[in-house]
N, C-alpha and C positions, 0 to 999 in steps of 0.2 A: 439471530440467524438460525434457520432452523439446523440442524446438525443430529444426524440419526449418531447411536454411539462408538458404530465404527469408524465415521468418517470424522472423530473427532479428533483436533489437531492440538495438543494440551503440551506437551514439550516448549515448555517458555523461549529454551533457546533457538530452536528449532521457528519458533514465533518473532522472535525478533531478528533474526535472521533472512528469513520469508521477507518482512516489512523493509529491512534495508539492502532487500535487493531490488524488489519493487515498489521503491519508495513513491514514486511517481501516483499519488493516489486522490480518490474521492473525496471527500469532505460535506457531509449533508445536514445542515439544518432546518429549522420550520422559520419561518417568516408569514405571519398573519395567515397561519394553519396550512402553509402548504412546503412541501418540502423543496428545497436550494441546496443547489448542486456547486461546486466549483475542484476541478483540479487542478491541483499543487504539489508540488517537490517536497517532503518532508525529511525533515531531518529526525532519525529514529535514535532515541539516547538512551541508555539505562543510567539512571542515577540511586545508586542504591538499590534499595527497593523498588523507586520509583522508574515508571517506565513513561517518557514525554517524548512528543510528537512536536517537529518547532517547524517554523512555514511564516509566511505573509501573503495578504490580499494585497490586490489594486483595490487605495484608499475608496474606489467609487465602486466597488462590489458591495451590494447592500448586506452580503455575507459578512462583508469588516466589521461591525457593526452587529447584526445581530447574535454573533457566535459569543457573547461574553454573557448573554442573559439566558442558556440554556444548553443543554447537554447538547454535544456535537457529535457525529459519527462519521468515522474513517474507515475507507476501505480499500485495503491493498488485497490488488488482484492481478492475475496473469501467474501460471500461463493456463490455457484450458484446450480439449479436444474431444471435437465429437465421437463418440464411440458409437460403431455401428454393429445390426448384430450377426454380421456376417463372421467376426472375429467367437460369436459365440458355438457351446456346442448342440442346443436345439435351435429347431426354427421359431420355434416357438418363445420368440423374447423382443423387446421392442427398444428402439437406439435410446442413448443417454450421452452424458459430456461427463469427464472428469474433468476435474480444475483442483485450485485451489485457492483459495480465499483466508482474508482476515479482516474481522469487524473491530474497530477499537471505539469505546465509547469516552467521553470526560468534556470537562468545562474548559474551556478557553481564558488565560490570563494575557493578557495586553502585556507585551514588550515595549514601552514608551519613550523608556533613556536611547537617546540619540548613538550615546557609546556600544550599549549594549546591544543594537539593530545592528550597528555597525559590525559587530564581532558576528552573531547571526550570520550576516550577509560572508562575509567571510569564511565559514566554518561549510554556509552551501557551496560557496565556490570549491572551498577544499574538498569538498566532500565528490561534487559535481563536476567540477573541474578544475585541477588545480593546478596547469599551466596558466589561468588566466589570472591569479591571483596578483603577479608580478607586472599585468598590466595593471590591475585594479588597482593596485598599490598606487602607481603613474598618474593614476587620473585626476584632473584640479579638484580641491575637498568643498568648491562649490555646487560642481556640479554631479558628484557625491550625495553630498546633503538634498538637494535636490530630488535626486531618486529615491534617496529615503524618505523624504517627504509626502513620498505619493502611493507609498505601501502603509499596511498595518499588516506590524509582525504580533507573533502571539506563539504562546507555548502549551499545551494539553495534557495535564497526566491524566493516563490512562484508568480510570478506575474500573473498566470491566471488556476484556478483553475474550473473543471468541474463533477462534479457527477451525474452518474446514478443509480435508485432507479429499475430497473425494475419487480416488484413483484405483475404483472394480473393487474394492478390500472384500464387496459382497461374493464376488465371481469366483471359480473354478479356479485353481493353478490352471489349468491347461488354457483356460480364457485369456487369463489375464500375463500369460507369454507370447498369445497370439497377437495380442495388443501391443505388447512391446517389443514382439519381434517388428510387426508393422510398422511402427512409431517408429524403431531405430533407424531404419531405412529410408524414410518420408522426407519428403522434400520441405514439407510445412516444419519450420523450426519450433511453432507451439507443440505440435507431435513429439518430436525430438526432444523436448525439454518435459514433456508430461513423461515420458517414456523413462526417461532418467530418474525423475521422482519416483516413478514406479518400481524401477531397482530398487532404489531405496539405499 
């Protein structure tokens, strides 16, 4: 991702923080030279040192399948805002977007054991919803197994991780108040949350 060195987002916590709030992410692999898209719910873990991304396909996504023969890229994104350059102090300047992003790159290992999808599936629910857990719990373990049947779960450590912060860092204080004085008041809640990052 290209990433000039202001707008670089390198505070690891700060980075996994980012990821399990907008977990809800991208996942891109090559499949006979052309890139494959799918989003998925991630579960964001630090284990140690290690930093894993855990998830499942539908068994008939040809992503199931290909993501174990080659490095994978994830991308949590949201929230972003167009910036216009009325909030600047020449005329002379052209609109842009702050956002923020993060690229996670790594190899996919296959979750196989039936137990251990099982726990997966549980730990998204707790994670995503965990009123519903106490149904799940309820439900006949055939037709359980069944739904598990027709995923492929998988787990990703991350071995090269990339964040971009991009929120005016280039701009003027007096810009970049104009911008978030605007934001704070905005009816678009992407504004309102870029705006808040912008405090800091």
């Amino acid at each position: 991702m290209y990433t000039p060195k202001y707008f670089q987002l390198t505070d690891n916590d700060e980075v996994i923080s980012f990821m399990q709030k907008y977990s809800f992410a991208t996942i891109v692999t090559n499949i006979n030279g052309v890139p494959e898209a799918t989003h998925l719910p991630f579960i964001v873990e630090q284990r140690g040192d290690k930093l894993m991304l855990v998830s499942h396909f539908a068994k008939a996504n040809p992503q199931a399948s290909a993501i174990f023969n080659q490095t994978s890229l994830v991308i949590f994104t949201e929230p972003h805002a167009y910036i216009s350059p009325a909030h600047y102090e020449k005329a002379l300047n052209v609109p842009t977007w702050n956002y923020l992003a993060v690229h996670a790159y790594g190899k996919a290992t296959l979750i196989d054991d039936k137990a251990e999808v099982a726990k997966l599936l549980e730990k998204m629910i707790g994670f995503y919803e965990a009123a519903y857990l106490k149904q799940w719990a309820q439900l006949p373990d055939d037709y359980k197994f069944k739904m598990m049947n027709g995923i492929v779960a998988f787990e990703i450590e991350v071995t090269d991780l990339q964040g971009k912060k991009k929120l005016s860092q280039n701009r003027s204080e007096l810009e970049r108040e104009n911008i978030i004085k605007s934001f704070t008041n905005s009816a678009d809640q992407n504004e309102r949350d870029i705006a808040g990052y912008m405090k800091g």
